[in-house]
N, C-alpha and C positions, 0 to 999 in steps of 0.2 A: 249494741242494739239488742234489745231483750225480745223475744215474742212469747204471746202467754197463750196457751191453748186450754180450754175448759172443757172437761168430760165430765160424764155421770151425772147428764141430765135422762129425762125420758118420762114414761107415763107412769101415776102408781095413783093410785085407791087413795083417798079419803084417811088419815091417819096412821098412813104410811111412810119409810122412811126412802130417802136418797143424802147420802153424798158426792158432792162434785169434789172435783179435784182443780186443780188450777198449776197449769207440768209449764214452767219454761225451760227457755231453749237456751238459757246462761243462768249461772247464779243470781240470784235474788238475795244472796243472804247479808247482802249490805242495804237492801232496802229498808227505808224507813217504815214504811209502811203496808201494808197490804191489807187490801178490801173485797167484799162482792159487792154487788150492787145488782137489783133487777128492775125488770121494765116490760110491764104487762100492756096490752095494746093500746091505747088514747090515752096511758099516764106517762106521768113523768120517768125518770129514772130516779131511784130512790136505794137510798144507803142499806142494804142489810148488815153488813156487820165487817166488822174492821179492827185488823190485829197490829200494832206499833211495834218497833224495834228494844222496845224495854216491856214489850207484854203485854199494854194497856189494851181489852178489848172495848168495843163499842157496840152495839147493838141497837138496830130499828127499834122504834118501839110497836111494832104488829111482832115483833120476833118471839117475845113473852116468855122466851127459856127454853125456846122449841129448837134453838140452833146454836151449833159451836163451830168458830170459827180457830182454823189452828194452821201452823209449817210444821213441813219435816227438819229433823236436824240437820240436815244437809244443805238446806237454803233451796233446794230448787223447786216447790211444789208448797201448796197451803192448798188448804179444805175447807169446806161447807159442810157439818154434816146435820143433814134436815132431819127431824122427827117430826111426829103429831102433823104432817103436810095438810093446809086446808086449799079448799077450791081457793082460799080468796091469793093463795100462795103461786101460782099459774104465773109464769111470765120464761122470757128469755132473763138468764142470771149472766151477769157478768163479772171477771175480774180483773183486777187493776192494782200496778204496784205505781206506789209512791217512791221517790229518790231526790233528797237535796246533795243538790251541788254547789257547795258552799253558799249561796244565798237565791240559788235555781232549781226548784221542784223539777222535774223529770212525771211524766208517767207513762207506763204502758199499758194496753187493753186486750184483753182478749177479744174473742169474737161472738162469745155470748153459746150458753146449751139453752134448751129451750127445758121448762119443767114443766108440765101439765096434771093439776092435781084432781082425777075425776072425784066426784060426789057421791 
């Protein structure tokens, strides 16, 4: 059982930068996948950006080149790191690993940091 904890949310100005972290409590480094994802209040949850076990990244398209998503070499920990933050950026961020088991996805969730981008 994996659990993922998200840190290095918090407040910052208007085109300013935060990175999260995203620390589990086992190795990850056989995950297939890893993602954020955030969720601003009366919307959906929506993909920010997503790193694959061969590199492939993905990216929202509100991201616009403003964010990198990445893991440490050790498998236990992957990153958000925000730049250019806009108000419309505000939401609880979360992350989530992906794991196939032979023909059985797995995921786990963090519990979400909250990011608040003032104006």
């Amino acid at each position: 059982q994996v659990q993922l904890m998200e840190s290095g949310g918090g407040l910052v100005q208007a085109g300013g930068s935060l990175r999260l972290s995203c620390a589990a409590s086992g190795s990850i480094a056989n995950a297939n996948a890893v993602r954020w994802y955030r969720q601003a209040p009366g919307k959906e949850r929506e993909l920010v950006a997503s790193l694959t076990d061969r590199g492939a990244t993905t990216y929202g398209d509100f991201v616009r080149g403003r964010f990198t998503i990445s893991r440490n070499s050790t498998g236990n920990s992957f990153y958000l790191q925000m730049n250019s933050l806009e108000p419309g950026d505000s939401a609880v961020y979360y992350c989530d690993v992906e794991r196939w088991f032979s023909t059985t996805p797995q995921y786990w969730w963090g519990r979400g940091t909250q990011v608040t981008v003032s104006a």
